[in-house]
C-alpha positions, 0 to 999 in steps of 0.5 A, spaced: 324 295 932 323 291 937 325 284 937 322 279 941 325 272 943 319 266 943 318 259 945 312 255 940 313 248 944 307 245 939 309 242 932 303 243 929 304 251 931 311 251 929 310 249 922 304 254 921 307 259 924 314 259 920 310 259 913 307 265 914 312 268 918 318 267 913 313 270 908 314 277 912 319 277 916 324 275 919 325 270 923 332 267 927 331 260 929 334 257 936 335 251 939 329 248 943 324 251 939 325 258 941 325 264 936 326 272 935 321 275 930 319 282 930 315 284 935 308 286 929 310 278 929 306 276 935 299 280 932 299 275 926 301 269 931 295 270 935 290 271 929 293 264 927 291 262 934 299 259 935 300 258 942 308 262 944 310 263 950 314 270 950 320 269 953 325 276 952 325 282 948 330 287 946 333 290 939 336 288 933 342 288 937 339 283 942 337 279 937 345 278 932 347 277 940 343 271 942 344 269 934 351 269 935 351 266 941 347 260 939 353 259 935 359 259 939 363 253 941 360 251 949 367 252 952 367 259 950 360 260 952 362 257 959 368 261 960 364 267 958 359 267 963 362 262 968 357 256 967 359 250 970 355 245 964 352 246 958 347 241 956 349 235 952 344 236 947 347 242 944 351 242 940 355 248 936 355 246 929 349 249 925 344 250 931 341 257 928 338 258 920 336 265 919 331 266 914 329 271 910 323 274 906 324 275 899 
């Protein structure tokens, strides 16, 4: 299944689309008000009238990888991808939630 990561920049988009989307599927939740939620997701998206801005798309594996990196310690994820800085509003603790459906 396709993944698709999107941005949801409104509060009020956000808290609508996390309550229906939880309820069907699942979604991996990033910093900065980024998402990665099954391509389908996008339809329901829409028919809320959500504003998203997609941003990439990829598998499964996509998805366990941008979760995973979300996660790492800074320092790792700049000697992993040779970035000088990261910013300072990240921090490693606890910055992904993974829901669900029951």
């Amino acid at each position: 299944m396709q993944m698709v990561k999107i941005q949801i920049p409104e509060r009020s988009d956000r808290a609508k689309a996390l309550e229906v989307l939880t309820l069907r599927g699942r979604v991996i939740c990033l910093p900065d008000n980024v998402f990665i939620v099954p391509e389908p997701a996008l339809e329901v998206l829409q028919s809320l009238s959500v504003t998203f801005q997609e941003l990439e798309r990829g598998g499964f594996d996509y998805a366990e990888k941008a979760l995973r990196d979300s996660l790492a310690d800074p320092v790792q994820l700049r000697r992993r991808y040779g970035m000088n800085s990261m910013r300072s509003d990240h921090s490693h603790a606890s910055l992904a939630c993974e829901t669900r459906a029951k």
